[in-house]
Structure formats: structure tokens, C-alpha cells
N, C-alpha and C positions, 0 to 999 in steps of 0.2 A: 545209580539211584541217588545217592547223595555225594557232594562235591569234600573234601579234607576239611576238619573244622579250620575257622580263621587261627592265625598263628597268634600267639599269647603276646600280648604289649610289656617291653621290656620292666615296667613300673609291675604290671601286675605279676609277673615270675618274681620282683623283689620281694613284694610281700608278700608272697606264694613260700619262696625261700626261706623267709625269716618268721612267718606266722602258723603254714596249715602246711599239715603233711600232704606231699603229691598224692599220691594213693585216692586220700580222702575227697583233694578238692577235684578229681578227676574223676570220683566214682559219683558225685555229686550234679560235675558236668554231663557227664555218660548220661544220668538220670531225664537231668533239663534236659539234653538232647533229644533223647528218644521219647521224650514225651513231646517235645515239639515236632518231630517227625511222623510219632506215631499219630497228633494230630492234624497235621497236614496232609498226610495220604488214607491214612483209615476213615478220617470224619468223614472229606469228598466223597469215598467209595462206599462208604456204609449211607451215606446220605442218597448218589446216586443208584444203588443196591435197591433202596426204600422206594425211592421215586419210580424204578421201573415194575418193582414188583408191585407195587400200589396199579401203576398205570395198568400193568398185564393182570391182573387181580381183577379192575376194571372193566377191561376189554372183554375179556372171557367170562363174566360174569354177563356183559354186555349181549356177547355172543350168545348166551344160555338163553337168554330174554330173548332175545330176534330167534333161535331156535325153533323154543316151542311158539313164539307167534308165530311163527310163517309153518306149522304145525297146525296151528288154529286157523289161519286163513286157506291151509291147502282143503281141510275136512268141513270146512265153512262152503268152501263152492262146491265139494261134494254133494251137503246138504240141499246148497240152493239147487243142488239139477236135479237131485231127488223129489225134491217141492216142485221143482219145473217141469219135471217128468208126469206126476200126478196130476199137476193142472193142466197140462196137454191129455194126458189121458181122460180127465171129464169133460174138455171142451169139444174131444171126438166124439163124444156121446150124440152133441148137436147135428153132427153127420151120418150117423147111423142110422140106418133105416125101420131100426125098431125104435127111432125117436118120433115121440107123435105130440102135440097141443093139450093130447087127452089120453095117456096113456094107458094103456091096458093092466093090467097085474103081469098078465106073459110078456111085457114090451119090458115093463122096468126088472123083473127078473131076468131079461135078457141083457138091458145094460148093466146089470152087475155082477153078470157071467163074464163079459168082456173088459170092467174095470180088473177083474180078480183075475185075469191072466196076465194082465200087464202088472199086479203089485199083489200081494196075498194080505197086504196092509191094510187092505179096504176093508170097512164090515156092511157098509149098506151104502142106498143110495135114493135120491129122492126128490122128487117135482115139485118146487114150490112156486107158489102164484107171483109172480109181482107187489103181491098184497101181504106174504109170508104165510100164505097157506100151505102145507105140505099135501098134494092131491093126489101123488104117487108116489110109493113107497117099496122098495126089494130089499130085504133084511132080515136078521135075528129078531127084532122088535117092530111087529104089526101092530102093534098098539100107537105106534106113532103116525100113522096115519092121519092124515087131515087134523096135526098137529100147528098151532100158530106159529110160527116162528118170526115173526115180525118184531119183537121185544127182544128177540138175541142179537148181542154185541155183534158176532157175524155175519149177519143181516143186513144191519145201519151201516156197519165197512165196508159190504160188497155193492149196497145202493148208493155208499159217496164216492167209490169207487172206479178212478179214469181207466184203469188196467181191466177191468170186467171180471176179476177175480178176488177173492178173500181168502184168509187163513188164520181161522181162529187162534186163540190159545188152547193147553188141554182146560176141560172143564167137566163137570160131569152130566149136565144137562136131565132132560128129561128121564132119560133111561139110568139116571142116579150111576153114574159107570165112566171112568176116567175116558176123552177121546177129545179126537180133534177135529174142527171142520174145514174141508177144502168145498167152498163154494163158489160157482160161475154162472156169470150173465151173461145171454145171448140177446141181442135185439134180430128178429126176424120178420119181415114186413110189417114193420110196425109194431110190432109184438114182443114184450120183454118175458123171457123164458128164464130158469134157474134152474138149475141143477147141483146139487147139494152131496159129498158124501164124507164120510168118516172114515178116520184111519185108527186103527189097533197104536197107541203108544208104544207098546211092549215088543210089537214088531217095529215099529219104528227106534227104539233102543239098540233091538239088535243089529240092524243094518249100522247104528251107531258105532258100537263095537267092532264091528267087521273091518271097518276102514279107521282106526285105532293104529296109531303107528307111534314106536319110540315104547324103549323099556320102563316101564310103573307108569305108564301115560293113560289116564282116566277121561273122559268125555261126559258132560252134561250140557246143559239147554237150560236157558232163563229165559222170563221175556223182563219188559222193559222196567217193572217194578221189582224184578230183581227175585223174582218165583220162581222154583225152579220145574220146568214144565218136564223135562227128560233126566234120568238121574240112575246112577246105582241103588238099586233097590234097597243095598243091608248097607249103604251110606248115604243117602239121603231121599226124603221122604216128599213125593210130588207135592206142589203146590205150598210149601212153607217157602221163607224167605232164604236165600242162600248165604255163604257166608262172605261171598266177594260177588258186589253188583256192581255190573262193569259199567264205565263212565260212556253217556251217550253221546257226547261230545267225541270220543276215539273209535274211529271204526273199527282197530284191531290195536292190542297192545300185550305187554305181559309185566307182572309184578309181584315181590313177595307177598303173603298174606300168609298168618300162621290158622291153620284148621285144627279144630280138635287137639292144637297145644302142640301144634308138627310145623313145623314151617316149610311151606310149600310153594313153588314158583307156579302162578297162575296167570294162564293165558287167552284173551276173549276175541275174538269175532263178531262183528254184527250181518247178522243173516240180511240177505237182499229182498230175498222171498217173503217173508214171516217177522215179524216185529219181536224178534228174537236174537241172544246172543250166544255163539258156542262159547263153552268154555273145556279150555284143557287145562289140567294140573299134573305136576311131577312131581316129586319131592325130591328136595332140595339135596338130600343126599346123592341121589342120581341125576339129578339136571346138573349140577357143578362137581359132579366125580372125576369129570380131566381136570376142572380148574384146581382141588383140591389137590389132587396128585400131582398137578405143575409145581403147585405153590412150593409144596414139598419141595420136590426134586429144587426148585431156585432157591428156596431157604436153606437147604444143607448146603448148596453149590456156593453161594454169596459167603456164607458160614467159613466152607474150608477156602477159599479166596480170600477171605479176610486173613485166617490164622496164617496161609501163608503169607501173606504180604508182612505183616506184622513180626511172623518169624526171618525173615528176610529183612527188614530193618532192624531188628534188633541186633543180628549179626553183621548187619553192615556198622552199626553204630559200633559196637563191641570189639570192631576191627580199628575203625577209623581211631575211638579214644585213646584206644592201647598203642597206636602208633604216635596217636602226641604225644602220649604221657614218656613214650620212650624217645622222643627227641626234643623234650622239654628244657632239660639244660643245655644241650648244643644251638639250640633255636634261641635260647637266650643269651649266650654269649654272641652267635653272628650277631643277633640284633642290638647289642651294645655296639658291638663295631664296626658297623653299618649306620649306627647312629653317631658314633665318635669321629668317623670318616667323614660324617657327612658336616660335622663342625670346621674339622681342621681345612676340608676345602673351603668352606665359607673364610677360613681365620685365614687361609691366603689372599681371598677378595680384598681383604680390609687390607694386606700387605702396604698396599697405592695409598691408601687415604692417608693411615698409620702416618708412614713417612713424611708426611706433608705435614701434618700436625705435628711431629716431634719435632722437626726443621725449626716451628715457629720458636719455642720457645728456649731454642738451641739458642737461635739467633740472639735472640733476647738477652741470654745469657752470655753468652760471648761479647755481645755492644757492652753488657755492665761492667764485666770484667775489665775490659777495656778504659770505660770511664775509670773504673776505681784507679789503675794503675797510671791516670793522667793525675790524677788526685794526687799523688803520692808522688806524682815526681814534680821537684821544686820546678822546675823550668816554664812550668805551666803555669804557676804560683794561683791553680785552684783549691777552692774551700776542702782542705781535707779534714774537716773537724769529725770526729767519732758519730755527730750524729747525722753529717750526710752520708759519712761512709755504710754507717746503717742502714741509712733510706735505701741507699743502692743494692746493700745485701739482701735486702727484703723483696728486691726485685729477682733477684736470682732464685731466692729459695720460693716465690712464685710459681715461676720459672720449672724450678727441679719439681717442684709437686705436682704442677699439672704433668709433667712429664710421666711421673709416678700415679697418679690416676687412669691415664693412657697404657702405661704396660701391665694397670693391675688388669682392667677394663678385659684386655688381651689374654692376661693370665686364667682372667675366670672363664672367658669363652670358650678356651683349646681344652680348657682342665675337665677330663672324665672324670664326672661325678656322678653318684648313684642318684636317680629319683626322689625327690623328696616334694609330699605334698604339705602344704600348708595354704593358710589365706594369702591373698596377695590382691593388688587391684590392677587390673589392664591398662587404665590410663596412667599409673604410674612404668606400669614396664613400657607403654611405649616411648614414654618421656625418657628411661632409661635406653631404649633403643638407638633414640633420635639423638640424646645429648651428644657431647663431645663432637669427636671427627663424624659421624656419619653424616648429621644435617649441613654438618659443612660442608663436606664434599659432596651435596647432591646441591647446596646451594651453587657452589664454582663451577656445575655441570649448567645451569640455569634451569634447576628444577624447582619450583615454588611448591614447600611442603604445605599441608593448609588442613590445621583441626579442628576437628569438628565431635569433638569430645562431650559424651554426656557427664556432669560434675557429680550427678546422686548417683554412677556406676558404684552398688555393693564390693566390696571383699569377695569372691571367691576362692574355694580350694582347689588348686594348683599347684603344679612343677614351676616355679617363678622362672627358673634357669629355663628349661625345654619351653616353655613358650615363649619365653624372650628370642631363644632361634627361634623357634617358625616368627617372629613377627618383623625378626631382622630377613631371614628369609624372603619373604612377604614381599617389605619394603624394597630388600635388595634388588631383587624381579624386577619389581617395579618403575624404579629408576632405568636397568637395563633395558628396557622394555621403548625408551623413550629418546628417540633423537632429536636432538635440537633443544631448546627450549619448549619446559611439560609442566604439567603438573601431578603430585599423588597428593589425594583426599585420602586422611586417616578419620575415622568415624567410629563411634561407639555408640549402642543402642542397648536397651536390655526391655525384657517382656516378663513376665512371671516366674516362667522357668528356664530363662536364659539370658546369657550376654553376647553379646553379638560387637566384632572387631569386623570392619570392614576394608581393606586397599585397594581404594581405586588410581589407575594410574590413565592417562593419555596416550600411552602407545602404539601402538601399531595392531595391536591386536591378536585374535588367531583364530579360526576358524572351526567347526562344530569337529572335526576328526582330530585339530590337535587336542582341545579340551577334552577330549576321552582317553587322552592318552598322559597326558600331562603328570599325574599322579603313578607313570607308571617307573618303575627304578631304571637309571641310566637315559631320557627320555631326557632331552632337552632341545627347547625351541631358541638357544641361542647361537650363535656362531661358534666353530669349531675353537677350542681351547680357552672359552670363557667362562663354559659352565661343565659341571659334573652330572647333572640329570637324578641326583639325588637328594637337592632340597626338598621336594614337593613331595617326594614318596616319603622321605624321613617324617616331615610338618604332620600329613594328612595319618602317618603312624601314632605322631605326637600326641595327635588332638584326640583320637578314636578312643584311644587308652584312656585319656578325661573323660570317656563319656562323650564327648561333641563329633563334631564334621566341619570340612570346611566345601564350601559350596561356590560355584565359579559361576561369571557371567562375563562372557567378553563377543567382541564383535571383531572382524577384520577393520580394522582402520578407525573404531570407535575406542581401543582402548578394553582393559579389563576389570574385572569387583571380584576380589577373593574375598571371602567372610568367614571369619572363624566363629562357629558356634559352639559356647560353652555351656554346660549345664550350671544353674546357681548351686543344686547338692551334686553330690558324688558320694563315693561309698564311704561313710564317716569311716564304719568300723574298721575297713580297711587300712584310714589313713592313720589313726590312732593306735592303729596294729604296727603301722611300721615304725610312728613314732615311741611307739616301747621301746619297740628292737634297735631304734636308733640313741 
């Protein structure tokens, strides 16, 4: 799950050493640690956890809706055959042979002998003129006889009427009495015929009911104002406004809607038949009783999934700290001498130059000496007065101090010293790098050194020493890097929060699989017994510990840009910690 924390930079075990108890600054790490662990896998997991239960929350919620609407569309075409059936059953009237122009009383009691076998729904039935005269009547109410109907809404819809059929809404009409009208036109030679009858609501309810499917699923009837024409008698009352009027724009849909302070999932249909819409209602308790009991079951499951993971990192972290903490001084010692190793190879590089540089002032010395003792002998009868003999001593003790310069130079490089951060400025260490033998001898190689130095580069806090190697490091590459006559650009830049050392060289280059390897210990791109493979992984040690990085760009045959990035702060308190201790 997680990889060995990075190993501790030898700067920071010094003042680990000398300031803060191991224990402490390791119970401290342990903490950072597993809070950044714990928010790297718990936040992703709990975020994507949210995201699917959200979406599945959705879905099933979704699925409840298409449910009971396709609940509502299936008792919807129920309805419209039950309406299709009635209007087939009055338009067979016209074929009967007790249908007459001029009905008898025995004629129309006979056709609603034969509606009442086909529906028990019907309660009468009746002949009306073209005109809306009722001329024939079979019924409970013989009063309605030679009744006008011309003025009923049913009427005007079955005369503008392309289909030859009507379907009232409920109303109570003349006989003061809730029903509904199924009325039909026949054209017969000419001749427009209607026939008229009424159905029982209450039997039309219960045929409602019958085809009711799905547990606490209720069934009503509105028409297009939102009235409700068919209903639960002891929950709502015919012909008031309902309390969800389905949009006539959707032929079928479903949506919450809270009734009576209950929130309920309600579903509508628009009838084909009848200028009417079903509606179904559940409640919510029971239309979403899987999604509910899903959620559940994913919320404890996502729940104990988290705790494990979470107890699982904690004991991976709890492993991995206690294993630095217990290889905290051995890991600091190798990395001293790892770091010490990788000087004194470098302090052999300079062996070549060294020599060539002390030679000169040997020489020097040796020509003066020489003059003096021409001085000095009569034969030569040269000026030996005290103060040329001076001038010439003066030449030698020159002489002896560059010398002495050159092997202190040497002395500070190979000398294991402990870390010490202070201000210091880059453009002077690299002028420190560059002086003396090094730029000579990349000049007698015919390498053109060439600066490109920012002058307002700040002070920053630094190891002067350890980045003085990596920049000799750096350069040293650099130069090796380069056959023939080259050149290295030394540059310095800085931004806000940083200084930036740049070594570009003209070399030969190297291509994208050594540069990932570069920085790795033992890893070198130079000929056998010229390099150790350990500058680059000690430098990029160097720099990490500051706080920085160093960042590469190179090409095959274009040459490479190493950059060292500094931060301008670092950790004061730490540096002023060691300088107590120091």
C-alpha cells in the first residue's frame, strides 16, 4: 500500500541529533504521515463511496418513478378498452333489430336489456334527435323523456365530433345524480341517429379497483381541470379540485407530491378515450422500500470499508515509522559516508589539475632562487644590494602562498565536516568553484567558461561547503562531457521563491533512459575508470535536504542544463537550532 518513508538527509539527523528527541520528531512524522495517507485514499474512497450512492440513490429512485408510471400506462389502456368496449357496445344498438327511427317503449327497453349484459355499468339509455331531443327513453328516470339535451357539453362534443362518439365527464345533470355520458352518432341514409347512455360511477370505481396492482397503490380519475371525476370515497370527494393536476403537455409521467402532509409518489396517464387522466399514488414509504434498504445496506458496507482501509493504513504507517526510527542512526552514519566517499573521489579528479598548478609556482620558485644565488656570487658581479635581494624574495613568498592557497583549497574539500547552514550567495561560491586550478584547467582543455550571473542574486540559507560540491560536481560533468573544444554557460536566475544555478555544457549529450537513471548511486555515463556514479545521487541528496531539486535537460548531441533549485527560506528554526548546538 505504501512504499518506505524517503531516508532522512544527513543535515537533518544533525539537528535531529542535537535539537529534538527521536521519539518525538518521529511521533510527529508518523502523525503527518498518516494524515497524508489517510487523505489520499480515504478522501478518493469516501468521495467515490458518495458519488455512486448518490448516482444509485438516483437510479432507483428513478426506477420507482418509471414503476408506477408504466403502472399508470398499463391501467390506463385497461381503462381506454373498458371505454372502447361501451362505445362498441352502443354503436351495436344501431344494428339491432329492436333499433327503429321511432322507437317503441318495448324497442328501447329492449336495447338496454342487451347494453346490461354486456356492462351492469349502464343505468339507462335513450334516443335523441339531431336536434337534442330525447324521444326515447329505457331507465330508472321516465321523467327524462323528451328531455332537451341540446345545451349539454356532451352534445356540442359528439356534433363536432370526427370519431361519431362522446364521453362526457361525471356531472349530475337533470336527474340531480353523479354519472357519465357515453354518446353515439350514426348517419343512416341520410339520417343522423344518436343514441345516448349513462354509466353508474360507482360501478365504474370498482372495476377500478379490480385491476389495482402493487402494494398501497390507489387509483383515481381527473379530467383536464384537474377534477377529480373517480376517486376513494373516505379520501376524496368527486368533482373538487385534486391535489396533483397532471401536466397536459406529458401523456404519462410520475412525481413526488406531498397529500395530506404524507409524501407520496404520484403517477398519471392521459386516457385516449375520455378527456381524462389516471392517476396512481403510492407512498413513499413503499414505492422506495428497496431503495431505502439498499441505501442502508451501502452506507454500513462503504462505513466498514472505510474503517478498514483506514485501520490498514494506520498499521502500515505504524510499521513503516517504527522501522526508521530504528535505523535512524545507522542510516545516518552510511549517509555521511556516502557523502564523504563521494568528495574524496571527486578530490582525486582534481589530483591532474592540482599538479599542474603547483608545478607553476615551483618553477617560479626554483628560477628565484636561482637568480638570488647568481646575486651572491661575485663572478657574475650582479646587483646583490638587500633591496633587490628583497624584490626577488617577494617573488618566492608569492610563490609559497599560492601554493598554500591551493593545498588549503584541497584541505577543505576532502575534510568531513558536519553540515552547517548559514547565508551564503551562489555567485560567490561559484566564483569560489571556478577560481584557482579548476578554470585553468578546463581553459588548457579549450573549454570557454562564460557567466551569465544575475548581480541582485540574495543571500540564501545554506551548507556553503555541500553545495560548493554539487556545483563543482556539476561543472566537473560538465567539462567531461565535452570533446574537443566546448563550451559550459554558468547562469543564475531567481523568482520569488527561488534561486535557480543553471550548467549548461556542449557535449555530447544523453538520451531520455540515461536521464532517469542519472541520479541513480553507482550510475555513470562516463568511461570505465573515470567516474564513480556517485556525484549525482550525493548533489540531488544534497539539494533535497535544502529543501530544492535539481532538474535536467539534455539531448543526444545538443549537450545538457542541470539546475539547481533553491528555496530563498528554509526552516529558520531549525538552522538556529543547530546553530545553538553549535
Amino acid at each position: 500500500m505504501a512504499s518506505d518513508p524517503r531516508p532522512i538527509a544527513p543535515h537533518a539527523l544533525a539537528y535531529l541529533n542535537a535539537n529534538v528527541d527521536l521519539k518525538t520528531y518521529f511521533k510527529k512524522q508518523e502523525r503527518r504521515f498518516l494524515l497524508g495517507l489517510m487523505a489520499a485514499f480515504l478522501l478518493p474512497l469516501a468521495l467515490l463511496s458518495a458519488y455512486f450512492h448518490y448516482q444509485f440513490h438516483v437510479t432507483l429512485k428513478e426506477s420507482g418513478k418509471l414503476n408506477l408510471a408504466a403502472i399508470a400506462e398499463s391501467k390506463r389502456n385497461t381503462v381506454d378498452l373498458f371505454l372502447q368496449e361501451r362505445i362498441v357496445n352502443l354503436f351495436a344498438l344501431f344494428s339491432s333489430p329492436a333499433f327503429e327511427p321511432a322507437p317503441s317503449q318495448q324497442q328501447m327497453d329492449t336495447l338496454l336489456r342487451q347494453l346490461r349484459q354486456t356492462s351492469d355499468a349502464f343505468i339507462d339509455v335513450g334516443f335523441v334527435t339531431q336536434h337534442g331531443l330525447q324521444i326515447g327513453y329505457a331507465g330508472p328516470y321516465p321523467y327524462l323523456q323528451y328531455k332537451d339535451y341540446s345545451a349539454q357539453d356532451w352534445f356540442s362534443a359528439l356534433m363536432a365530433s370526427q370519431r361519431g362518439h362522446a364521453i362526457s365527464d361525471i356531472y349530475l345533470g337533470f336527474r340531480n345524480k353523479l354519472h357519465f355520458t357515453i354518446a353515439t352518432r350514426q348517419v343512416i341514409e341520410a339520417n343522423t341517429y344518436i343514441l345516448r347512455a349513462t354509466l353508474d360511477p360507482e360501478k365504474f370505481y370498482l372495476f377500478l379497483q379490480t385491476i389495482n396492482r402493487g402494494k398501497g397503490v390507489t387509483s383515481s380519475i381527473v379530467n383536464s381541470q384537474g377534477r377529480i371525476q373517480l376517486g376513494n370515497p373516505a379520501m376524496e370527494e368527486v368533482l373538487t379540485i385534486s391535489g396533483y393536476v397532471p401536466p397536459a403537455e406529458a401523456p404519462s409521467g410520475a412525481k413526488t407530491v406531498f397529500t395530506n402532509g404524507e409524501a407520496v409518489l404520484m403517477a398519471h396517464a392521459w386516457l385516449k378515450e375520455a378527456p381524462w387522466s389516471l392517476l396512481v399514488s403510492q407512498p413513499l414509504s413503499i414505492a422506495f422500500a428497496q431503495l431505502y434498504r439498499t441505501r442502508l445496506i451501502m452506507l454500513i458496507s462503504s462505513t466498514v470499508i472505510l474503517i478498514l482501509v483506514a485501520l490498514a493504513i494506520w498499521m502500515t504507517t505504524h510499521a513503516l515509522i517504527a522501522k526508521a526510527r530504528e535505523n535512524a542512526e545507522t542510516h545516518e552514519e552510511l549517509s555521511a559516508q556516502l557523502l564523504h566517499a563521494s568528495k574524496l573521489a571527486s578530490l582525486g579528479e582534481l589530483a591532474t589539475g592540482v599538479a599542474h598548478e603547483i608545478n607553476n609556482p615551483l618553477a617560479i620558485i626554483v628560477a628565484t632562487t636561482g637568480v638570488i644565488k647568481d646575486m651572491l656570487n661575485p663572478e657574475f658581479n650582479m646587483d646583490h644590494s638587500p633591496e633587490h635581494i628583497i624584490t626577488e624574495i617577494r617573488t618566492v613568498e608569492e610563490a609559497v602562498f599560492r601554493i598554500k592557497g591551493i593545498t588549503q583549497q584541497l584541505l577543505n574539500y576532502g575534510r568531513k565536516n558536519q553540515p552547517r547552514m548559514r547565508p551564503a550567495n551562489i555567485n560567490a561560491i561559484l566564483e569560489e568553484v571556478l577560481g584557482g586550478f579548476k578554470e585553468h584547467a578546463l581553459a588548457l582543455a579549450d573549454i570557454q567558461v562564460v557567466r551569465q550571473l544575475d548581480p541582485q542574486l540574495p543571500d540564501i540559507l545554506m551548507d556553503p561547503d555541500q553545495v560548493r560540491q554539487v556545483l563543482f560536481n556539476l561543472i566537473n560533468n560538465a567539462g567531461d562531457a565535452i570533446t574537443g573544444p566546448g563550451k559550459i554557460t554558468l547562469s543564475t536566475q531567481q523568482d520569488e521563491e527561488t534561486v535557480r544555478v543553471t550548467v549548461t555544457d556542449t557535449g555530447k549529450g544523453m538520451d531520455s533512459e540515461q536521464v532517469k537513471k542519472i541520479f541513480d548511486p553507482f550510475y555513470t555515463t562516463k568511461e570505465v575508470g573515470k567516474g564513480t556514479g556517485l556525484g549525482l545521487s550525493v548533489s540531488i541528496g544534497i539539494v533535497e535536504s535544502m529543501g530544492g531539486t535539481i532538474e535536467v535537460q539534455s539531448l543526444p548531441g545538443a549537450g545538457s542544463a542541470f539546475t539547481v533549485i533553491l528555496p530563498k527560506q528554509t526552516n529558520k528554526g531549525a538552522i538556529n537550532g543547530k546553530s545553538n548546538a553549535n
